[in-house]
C-alpha positions in Angstrom: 0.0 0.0 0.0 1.4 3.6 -1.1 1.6 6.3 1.8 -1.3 7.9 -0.6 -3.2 4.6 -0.1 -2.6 5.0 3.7 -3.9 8.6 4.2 -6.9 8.2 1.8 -7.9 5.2 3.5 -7.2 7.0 6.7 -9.6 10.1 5.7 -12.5 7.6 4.8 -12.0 5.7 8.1 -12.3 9.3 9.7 -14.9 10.6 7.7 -17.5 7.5 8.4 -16.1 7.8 12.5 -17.2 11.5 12.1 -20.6 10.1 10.5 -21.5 7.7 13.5 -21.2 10.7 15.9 -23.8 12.8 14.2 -26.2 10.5 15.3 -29.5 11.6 14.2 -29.5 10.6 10.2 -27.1 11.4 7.6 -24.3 13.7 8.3 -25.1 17.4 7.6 -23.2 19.4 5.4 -20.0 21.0 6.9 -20.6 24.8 5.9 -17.1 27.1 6.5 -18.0 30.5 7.5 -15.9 32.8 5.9 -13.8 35.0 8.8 -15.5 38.6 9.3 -13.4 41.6 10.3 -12.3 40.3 14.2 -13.8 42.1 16.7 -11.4 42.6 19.3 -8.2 41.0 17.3 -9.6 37.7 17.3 -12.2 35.2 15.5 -12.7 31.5 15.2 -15.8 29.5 15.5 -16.9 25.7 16.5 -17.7 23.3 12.8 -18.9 20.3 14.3 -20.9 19.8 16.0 -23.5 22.3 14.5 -26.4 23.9 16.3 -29.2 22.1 17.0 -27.6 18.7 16.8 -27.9 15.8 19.2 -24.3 14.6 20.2 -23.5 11.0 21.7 -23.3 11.0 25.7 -20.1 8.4 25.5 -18.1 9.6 22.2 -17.4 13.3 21.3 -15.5 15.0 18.4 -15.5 18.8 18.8 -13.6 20.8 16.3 -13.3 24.5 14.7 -10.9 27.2 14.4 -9.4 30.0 16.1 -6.6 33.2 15.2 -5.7 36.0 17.0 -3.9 39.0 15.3 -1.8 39.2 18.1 0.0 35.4 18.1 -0.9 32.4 18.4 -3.9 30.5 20.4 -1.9 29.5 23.6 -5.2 27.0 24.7 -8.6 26.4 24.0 -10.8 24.9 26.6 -14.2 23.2 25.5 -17.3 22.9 28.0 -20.5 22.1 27.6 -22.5 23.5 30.3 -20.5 24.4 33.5 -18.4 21.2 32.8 -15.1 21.5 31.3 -14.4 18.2 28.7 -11.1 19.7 28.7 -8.4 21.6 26.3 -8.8 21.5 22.3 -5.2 20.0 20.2 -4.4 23.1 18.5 -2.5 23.9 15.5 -3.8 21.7 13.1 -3.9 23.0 9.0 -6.5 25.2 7.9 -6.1 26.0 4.7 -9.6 27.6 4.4 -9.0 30.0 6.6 -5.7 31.0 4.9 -7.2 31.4 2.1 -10.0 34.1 3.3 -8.1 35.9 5.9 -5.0 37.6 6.7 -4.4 36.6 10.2 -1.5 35.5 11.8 -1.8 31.8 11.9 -4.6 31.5 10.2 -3.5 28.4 8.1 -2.8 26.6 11.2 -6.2 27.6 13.2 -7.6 24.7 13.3 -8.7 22.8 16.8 -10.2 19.7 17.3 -10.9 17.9 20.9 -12.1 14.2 20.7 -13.0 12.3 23.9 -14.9 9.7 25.8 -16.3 11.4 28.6 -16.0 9.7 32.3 -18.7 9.7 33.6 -20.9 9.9 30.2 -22.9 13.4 29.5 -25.5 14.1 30.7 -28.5 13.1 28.3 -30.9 16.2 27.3 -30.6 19.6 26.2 -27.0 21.5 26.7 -24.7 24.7 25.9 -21.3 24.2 24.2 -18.6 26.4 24.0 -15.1 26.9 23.2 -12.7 29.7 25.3 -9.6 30.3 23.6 -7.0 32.2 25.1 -4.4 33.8 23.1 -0.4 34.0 24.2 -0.8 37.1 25.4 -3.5 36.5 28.1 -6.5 37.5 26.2 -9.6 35.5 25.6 -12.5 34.8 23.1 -15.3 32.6 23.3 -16.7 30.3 21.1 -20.6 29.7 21.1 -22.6 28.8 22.7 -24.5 26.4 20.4 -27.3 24.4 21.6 -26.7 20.6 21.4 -28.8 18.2 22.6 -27.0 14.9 24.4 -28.4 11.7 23.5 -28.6 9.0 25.9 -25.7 6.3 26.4 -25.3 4.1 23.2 -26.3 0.5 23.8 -24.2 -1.9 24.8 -22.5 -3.9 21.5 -22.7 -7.3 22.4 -20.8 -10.0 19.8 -19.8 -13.5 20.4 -16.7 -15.0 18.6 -17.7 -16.9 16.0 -17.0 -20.2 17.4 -15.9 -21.6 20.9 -12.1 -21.8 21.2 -10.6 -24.9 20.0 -8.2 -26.8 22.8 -5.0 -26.2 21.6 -3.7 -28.3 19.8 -0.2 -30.8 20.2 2.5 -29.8 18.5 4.4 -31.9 16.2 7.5 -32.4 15.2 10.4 -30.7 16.6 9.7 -27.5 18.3 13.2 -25.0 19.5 10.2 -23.3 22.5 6.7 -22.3 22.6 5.5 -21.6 18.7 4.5 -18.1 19.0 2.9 -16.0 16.7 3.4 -12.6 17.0 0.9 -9.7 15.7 1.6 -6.3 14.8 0.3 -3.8 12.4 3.3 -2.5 10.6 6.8 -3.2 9.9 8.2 0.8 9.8 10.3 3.4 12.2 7.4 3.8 14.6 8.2 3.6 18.2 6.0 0.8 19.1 7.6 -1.1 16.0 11.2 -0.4 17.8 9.7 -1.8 21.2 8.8 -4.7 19.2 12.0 -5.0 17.9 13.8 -4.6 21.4 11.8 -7.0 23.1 11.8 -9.8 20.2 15.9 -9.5 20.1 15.6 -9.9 24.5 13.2 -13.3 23.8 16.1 -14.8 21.1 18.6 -14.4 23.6 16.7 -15.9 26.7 15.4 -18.8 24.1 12.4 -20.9 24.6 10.2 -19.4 21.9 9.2 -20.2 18.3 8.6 -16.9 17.2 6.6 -16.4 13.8 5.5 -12.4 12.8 2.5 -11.7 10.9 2.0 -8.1 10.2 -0.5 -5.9 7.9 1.8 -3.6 6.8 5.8 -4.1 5.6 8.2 -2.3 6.0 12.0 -2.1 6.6 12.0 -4.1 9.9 11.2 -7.2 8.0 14.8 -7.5 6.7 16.1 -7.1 10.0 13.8 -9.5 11.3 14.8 -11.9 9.2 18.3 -11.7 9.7 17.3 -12.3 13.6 15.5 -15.9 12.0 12.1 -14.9 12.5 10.0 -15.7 9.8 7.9 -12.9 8.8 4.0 -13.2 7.1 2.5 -9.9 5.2 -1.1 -9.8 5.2 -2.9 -7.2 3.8 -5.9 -3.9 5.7 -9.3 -5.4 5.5 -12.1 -3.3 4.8 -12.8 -2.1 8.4 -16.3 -0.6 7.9 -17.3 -4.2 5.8 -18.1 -6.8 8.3 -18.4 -9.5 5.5 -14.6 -7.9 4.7 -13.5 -8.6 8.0 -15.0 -11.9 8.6 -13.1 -13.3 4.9 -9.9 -11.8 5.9 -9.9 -13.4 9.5 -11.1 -17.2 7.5 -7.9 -16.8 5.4 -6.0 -16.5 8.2 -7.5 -18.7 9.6 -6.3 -21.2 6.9 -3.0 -19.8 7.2 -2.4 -20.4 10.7 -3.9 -23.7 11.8 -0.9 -26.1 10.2 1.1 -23.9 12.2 0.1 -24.9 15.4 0.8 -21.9 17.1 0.6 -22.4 20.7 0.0 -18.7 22.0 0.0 -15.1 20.5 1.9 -11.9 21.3 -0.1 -9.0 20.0 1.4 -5.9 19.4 -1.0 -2.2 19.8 -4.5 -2.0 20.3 -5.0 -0.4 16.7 -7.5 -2.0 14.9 -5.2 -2.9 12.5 -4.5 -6.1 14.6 -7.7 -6.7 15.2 -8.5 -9.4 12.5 -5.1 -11.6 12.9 -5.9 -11.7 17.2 -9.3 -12.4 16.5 -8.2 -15.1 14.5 -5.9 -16.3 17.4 -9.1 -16.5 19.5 -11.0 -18.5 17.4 -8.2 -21.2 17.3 -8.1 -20.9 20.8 -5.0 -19.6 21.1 -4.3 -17.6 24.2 -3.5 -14.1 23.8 -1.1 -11.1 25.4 -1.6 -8.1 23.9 0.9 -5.2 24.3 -1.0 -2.1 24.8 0.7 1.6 23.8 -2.0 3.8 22.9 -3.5 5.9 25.4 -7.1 6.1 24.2 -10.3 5.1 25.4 -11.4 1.4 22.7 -14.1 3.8 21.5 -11.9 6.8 20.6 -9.2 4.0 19.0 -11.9 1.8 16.9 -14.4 4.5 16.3 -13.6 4.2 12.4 -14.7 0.0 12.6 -18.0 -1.1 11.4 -20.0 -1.3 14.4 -19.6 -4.9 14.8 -16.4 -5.9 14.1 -15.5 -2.7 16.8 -17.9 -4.9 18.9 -15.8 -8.0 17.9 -12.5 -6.4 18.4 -13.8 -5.5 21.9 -14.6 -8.6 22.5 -11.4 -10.3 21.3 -9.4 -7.9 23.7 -11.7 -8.7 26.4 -10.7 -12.5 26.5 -7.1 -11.8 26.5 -5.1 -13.8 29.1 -3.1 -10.6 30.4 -2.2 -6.8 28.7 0.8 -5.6 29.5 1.0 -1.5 30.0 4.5 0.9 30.0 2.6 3.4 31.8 -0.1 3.1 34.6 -2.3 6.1 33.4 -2.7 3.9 30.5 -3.4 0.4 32.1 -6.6 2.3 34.0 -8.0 3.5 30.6 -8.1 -0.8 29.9 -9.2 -1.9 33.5 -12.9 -1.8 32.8 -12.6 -4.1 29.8 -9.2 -6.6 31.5 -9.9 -6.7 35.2 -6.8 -7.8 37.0 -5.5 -9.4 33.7 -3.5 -6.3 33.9 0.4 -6.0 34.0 2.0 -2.7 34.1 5.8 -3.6 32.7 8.2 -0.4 31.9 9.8 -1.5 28.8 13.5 -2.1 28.3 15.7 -0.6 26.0 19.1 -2.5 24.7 21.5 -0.1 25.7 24.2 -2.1 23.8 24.1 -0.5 20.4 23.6 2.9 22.0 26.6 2.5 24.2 28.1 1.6 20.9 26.9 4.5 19.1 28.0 6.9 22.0 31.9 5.7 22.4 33.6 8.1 20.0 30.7 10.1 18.8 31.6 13.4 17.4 29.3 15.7 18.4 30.7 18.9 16.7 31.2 17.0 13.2 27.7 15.9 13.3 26.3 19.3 13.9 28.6 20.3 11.1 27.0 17.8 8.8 23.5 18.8 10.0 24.4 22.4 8.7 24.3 23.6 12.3 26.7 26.0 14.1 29.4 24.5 16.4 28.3 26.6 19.4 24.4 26.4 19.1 22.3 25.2 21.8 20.3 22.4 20.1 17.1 21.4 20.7 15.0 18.5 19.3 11.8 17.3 18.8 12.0 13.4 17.4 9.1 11.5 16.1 6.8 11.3 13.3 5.1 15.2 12.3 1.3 14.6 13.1 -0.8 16.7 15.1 -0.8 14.6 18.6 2.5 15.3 18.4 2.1 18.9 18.9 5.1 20.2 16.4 3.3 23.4 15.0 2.5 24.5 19.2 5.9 23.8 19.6 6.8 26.2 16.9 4.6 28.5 18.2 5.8 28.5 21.7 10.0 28.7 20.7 9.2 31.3 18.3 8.1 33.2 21.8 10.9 32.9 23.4 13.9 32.4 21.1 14.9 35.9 20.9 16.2 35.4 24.7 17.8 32.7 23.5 19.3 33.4 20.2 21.7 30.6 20.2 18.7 27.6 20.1 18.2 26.1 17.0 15.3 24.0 17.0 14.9 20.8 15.0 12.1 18.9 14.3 13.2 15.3 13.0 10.6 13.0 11.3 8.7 15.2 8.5 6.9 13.2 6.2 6.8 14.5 2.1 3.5 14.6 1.2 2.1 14.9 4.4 -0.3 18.5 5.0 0.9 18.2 8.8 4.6 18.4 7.8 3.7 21.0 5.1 2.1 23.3 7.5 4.7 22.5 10.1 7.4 24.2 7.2 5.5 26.6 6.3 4.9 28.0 10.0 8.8 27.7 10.1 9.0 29.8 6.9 6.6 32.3 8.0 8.0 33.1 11.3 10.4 35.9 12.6 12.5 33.1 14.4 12.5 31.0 11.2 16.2 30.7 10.9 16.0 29.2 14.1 14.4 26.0 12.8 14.2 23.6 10.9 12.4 20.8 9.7 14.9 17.1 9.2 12.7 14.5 7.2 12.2 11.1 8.9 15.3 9.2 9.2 16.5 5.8 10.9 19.9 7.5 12.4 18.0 9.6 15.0 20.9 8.6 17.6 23.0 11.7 15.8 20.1 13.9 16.9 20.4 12.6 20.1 24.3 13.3 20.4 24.4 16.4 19.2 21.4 17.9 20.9 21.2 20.0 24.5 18.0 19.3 24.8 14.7 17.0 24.0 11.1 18.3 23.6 8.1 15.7 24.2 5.2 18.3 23.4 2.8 15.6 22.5 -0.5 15.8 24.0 -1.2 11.7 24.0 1.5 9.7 24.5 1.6 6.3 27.0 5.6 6.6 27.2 7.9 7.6 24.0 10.6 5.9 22.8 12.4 9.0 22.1 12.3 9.9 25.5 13.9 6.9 26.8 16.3 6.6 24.1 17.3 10.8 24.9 17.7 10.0 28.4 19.8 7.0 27.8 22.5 9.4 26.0 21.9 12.0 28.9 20.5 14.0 26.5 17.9 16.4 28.9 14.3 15.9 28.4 11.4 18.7 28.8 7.4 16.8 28.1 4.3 17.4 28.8 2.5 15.9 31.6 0.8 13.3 30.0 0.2 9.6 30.8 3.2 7.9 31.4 5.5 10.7 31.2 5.2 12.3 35.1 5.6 8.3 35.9 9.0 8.8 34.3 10.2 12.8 34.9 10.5 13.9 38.1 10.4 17.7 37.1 13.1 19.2 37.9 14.9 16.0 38.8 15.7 13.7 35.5 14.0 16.3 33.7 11.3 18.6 33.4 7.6 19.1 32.5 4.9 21.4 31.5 1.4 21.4 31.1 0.0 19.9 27.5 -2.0 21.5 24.8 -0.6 25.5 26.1 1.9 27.2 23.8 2.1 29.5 26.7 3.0 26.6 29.1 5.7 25.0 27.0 7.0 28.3 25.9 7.5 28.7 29.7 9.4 25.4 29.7 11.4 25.9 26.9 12.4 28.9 28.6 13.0 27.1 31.9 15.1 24.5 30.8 17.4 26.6 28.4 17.9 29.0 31.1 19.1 26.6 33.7 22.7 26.5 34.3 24.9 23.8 32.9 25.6 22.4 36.2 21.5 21.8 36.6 21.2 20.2 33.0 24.2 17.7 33.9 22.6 16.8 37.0 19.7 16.1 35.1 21.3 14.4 32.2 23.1 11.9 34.6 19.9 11.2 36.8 18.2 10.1 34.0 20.5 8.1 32.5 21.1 6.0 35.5 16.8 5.8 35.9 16.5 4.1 32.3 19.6 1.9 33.0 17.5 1.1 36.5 14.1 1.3 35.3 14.4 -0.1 31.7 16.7 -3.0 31.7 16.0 -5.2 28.7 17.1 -8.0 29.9 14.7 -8.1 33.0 11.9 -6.8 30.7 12.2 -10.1 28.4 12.0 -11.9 31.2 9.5 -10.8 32.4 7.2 -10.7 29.2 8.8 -14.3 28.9 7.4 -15.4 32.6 3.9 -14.0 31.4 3.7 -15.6 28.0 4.3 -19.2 29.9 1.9 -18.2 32.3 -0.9 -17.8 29.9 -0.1 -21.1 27.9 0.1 -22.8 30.9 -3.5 -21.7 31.9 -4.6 -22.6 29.0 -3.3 -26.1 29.0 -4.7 -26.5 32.2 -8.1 -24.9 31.3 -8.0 -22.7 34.2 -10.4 -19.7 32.9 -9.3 -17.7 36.0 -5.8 -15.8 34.9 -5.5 -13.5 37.9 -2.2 -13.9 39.0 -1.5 -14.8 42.2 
């Protein structure tokens, strides 16, 4: 599948999640209002939802735009009533705006806030509005619209399609458990690299037969490979077909059963895996997933076709454990796994980064990057998208970069092609502090960026615990991040690194400042702290076997037919 392929599909999936919201008939048509001289230096609106439309109590997208002629939005916070459902993700690319007003950052206006609210809406009639408050202090408001809130959707119900089989004896000669290992893709993505890392800790313990199926490829199949896992391409079923997702999991089906696998590691909660681990459960293989994302099921399968999202929920639900690197992410699961839970911080291998970091010239990889000797360089590393936060990271070192005109600021992973990544460069090239950014496309030697840098920025506003993080603090590289999910469970601010609030430019402009004013003797206290908590925290080793102990376990309850996997 081409990247084009990838985001089209991705905009349908979106488009028919957006449609199941509005849930009273077809979806209306989205009208744009065209910006009217600001009153007061500032203008935006809510788009969806519209007035007069009933919303769902349990799943709720709420999106518009928003500019200020004096800067950029620093946060917008949406309520409906007297109830805040919390702050918008700003920045994202409004190109309709642009086009019909002169604002600053108008062509990055947009704001968008999706959610699962705990405990559901209220159901009946209800206000909604949007405050945004601009960097320097001032505020506009948004609505209010009248929306009506629906009562709670009932409760999907689905059985698999067939009682798990007992599983069956192996035969022939086995070198450990046969294990067949599900993922969605085979690229750069952090929870590919965790993959990776703990697959390379399971062939050095031993005792598994590992097998990899995966939808998408990518360059880790080569390398996985080379390790002697076989690897197994499938293809994306039609997620919004249920007679689509029913074929593909019958092939599989077909694919797997000579196998004899004996248990299954899955890899994400994206629905991506969802065919392949319901697949496993209908052979009656028993399952550990490996959970990363830090979303509610609803929010993460809210493109699916009703029932196979009922399906996938109910796949996940008969796991034999779910293993968690962060425990504000295991609570979002509880509800669904019980005490099938396992929070685990990863590991990282340290080896090839010890490797990379003997010798490493910082000064001649600067020099190669086009960056000044002497510069105080910060990085942001991961894949441009708007959870990510780049363009409000933009935003918030254009702010304060004038104090500090020897940051450079480089964001590492744009994508060509991608509207995210060209808005991100285009904000660059449209701001005063330009020169002091840059935009580095996605590239597999991010360890340079990690050498040469002064500083890391995590300014996503959903993340469960990033890679990038880890790997930053690993070369005692400092670390600022937002607050967010597993990140305060890893930062003690001010102590192995520092944080600041998520979704406010004002907030990480603060930080930014913060952490490039402290003195050196601060940042190397930090740097070194950190560094010995991931070589405490995040052994690899102790993480295989740990994963290792819990993959036994749930084959061995299987065997035994003991439906009861709370450990104890």
């Amino acid at each position: 599948m081409t990247s084009f392929d990838e985001r089209l599909n991705g905009l349908r999936w979106r488009l028919r999640a957006m449609k199941r919201l509005w849930s009273a008939g077809a979806a209306p048509d989205m009208v744009f209002l065209p910006p009217q001289p600001p009153e007061g230096g500032a203008i935006g609106q809510i788009d969806h939802p519209e007035a007069g439309m009933e919303i769902g109590a349990d799943t709720l997208l709420v999106s518009g735009w928003m500019t200020f002629d004096s800067g950029a939005t620093s946060r917008c916070e949406v309520w409906l009533g007297e109830r805040s459902l919390g702050r918008a993700r700003l920045g994202l690319p409004r190109a309709d705006v642009a086009e019909t007003s002169e604002m600053p950052h108008a062509s990055v206006s947009g704001y968008e806030l999706s959610l699962d609210p705990s405990p559901p809406l209220e159901p009946g009639p209800a206000q909604l509005r949007a405050v945004a408050t601009a960097v320097d202090g001032r505020s506009y408001e948004m609505g209010p619209i009248a929306v009506t809130v629906a009562g709670p959707a009932a409760t999907e119900a689905a059985q698999l399609s067939s009682p798990p089989a007992p599983i069956p004896i192996p035969s022939g000669e086995s070198t450990g458990l046969r294990t067949l290992v599900v993922t969605h893709q085979l690229n750069l993505g952090g929870a590919q690299l965790y993959l990776m890392d703990l697959l390379r800790g399971l062939v050095k313990r031993g005792g598994f037969e590992l097998t990899v199926i995966s939808t998408m490829d990518g360059p880790l199949r080569e390398e996985l490979e080379e390790m002697g896992i076989p690897v197994h391409v499938t293809s994306v079923s039609q997620q919004d077909d249920l007679s689509s997702h029913l074929g593909r999991i019958e092939e599989l089906v077909s694919w797997a059963a000579p196998r004899q696998f004996e248990l299954a590691l899955v890899n994400t909660a994206t629905a991506l895996v969802a065919p392949p681990a319901e697949m496993a459960a209908r052979l009656g293989v028993p399952t550990v997933w490996a959970i990363h994302e830090s979303f509610e099921p609803e929010i993460l399968w809210a493109h699916l076709d009703p029932e196979v999202r009922a399906r996938a929920k109910a796949t996940l639900a008969a796991a034999a454990f779910a293993v968690f690197e962060a425990d504000a992410t295991q609570r979002i699961f509880e509800p669904l796994l019980g005490d099938r839970c396992r929070m685990l911080p990863y590991g990282l291998d340290m080896t090839p980064i010890e490797a990379r970091r003997e010798g490493f010239d910082a000064a001649a990889a600067r020099q190669g990057a086009g960056l000044p000797a002497d510069a105080r360089v910060v990085v942001c590393v991961g894949t441009v998208e708007p959870r990510k936060a780049q363009i409000p990271l933009a935003q918030a070192f254009e702010r304060i970069a004038a104090n500090h005109p020897d940051a450079h600021l480089a964001f590492v992973g744009g994508r060509q092609g991608d509207p995210y990544s060209q808005a991100l460069e285009e904000c660059i090239a449209a701001s005063p502090r330009g020169d002091q950014m840059s935009l580095i496309p996605i590239t597999p030697d991010v360890d340079s960026w990690y050498g040469m840098a002064d500083l890391l920025v995590c300014a996503s506003d959903i993340e469960s615990l990033p890679r990038t993080v880890l790997e930053a603090m690993a070369w005692e590289t400092p670390v600022l991040a937002t607050s967010v999910f597993g990140l305060p469970e890893l930062i003690g601010d001010g102590e192995t690194g520092w944080l600041c609030e998520p979704r406010d430019v004002s907030a990480l402009a603060a930080g930014l400042d913060r952490a490039l004013r402290s003195p050196a003797e601060e940042r190397q206290r930090v740097a070194v702290a950190s560094r010995q908590l991931v070589e405490r925290r995040h052994s690899l080793e102790n993480y295989a076997n740990e994963v290792a102990a819990l993959l036994e376990r749930a084959v061995a309850d299987a065997r035994s037919g003991d439906s009861d996997v709370a450990a104890g």
